[in-house]
C-alpha positions, 0 to 999 in steps of 0.5 A: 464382886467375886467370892473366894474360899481360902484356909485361914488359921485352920477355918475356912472362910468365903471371902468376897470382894473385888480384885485390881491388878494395878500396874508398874509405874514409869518415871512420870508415874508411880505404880499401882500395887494389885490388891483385893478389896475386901467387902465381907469376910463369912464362916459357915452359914454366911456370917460376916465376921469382918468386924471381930478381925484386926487389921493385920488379920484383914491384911494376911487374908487379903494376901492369901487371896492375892497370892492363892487366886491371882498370882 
């Protein structure tokens, strides 16, 4: 598990989880898309605050962390 900080809707969070890469498909095989699974989401003072986020929120963090960290 790795531990990033990115800005979301003017908070810093830590986020921590672990990234896949995932791969380009062939014709005998779909493709994998790469994708940060999130473990827990923390403000100040190592809150975990995963559980008052919704989906959507969960998946722009996980887009920011992808696009700020591993692209």
């Amino acid at each position: 598990m790795i531990a990033h900080e990115i800005l979301f809707k003017g908070i810093t969070l830590t986020v921590e989880g672990t990234y896949y890469k995932g791969y380009y498909g062939s014709l005998d095989t779909p493709s994998d898309e790469e994708e940060f699974e999130i473990e827990r989401i923390m403000v100040a003072d190592d809150i975990d605050i995963i559980d008052l986020l919704s989906g959507q929120d969960i998946f722009e963090i996980e887009k920011i962390v992808i696009d700020k960290h591993y692209n």
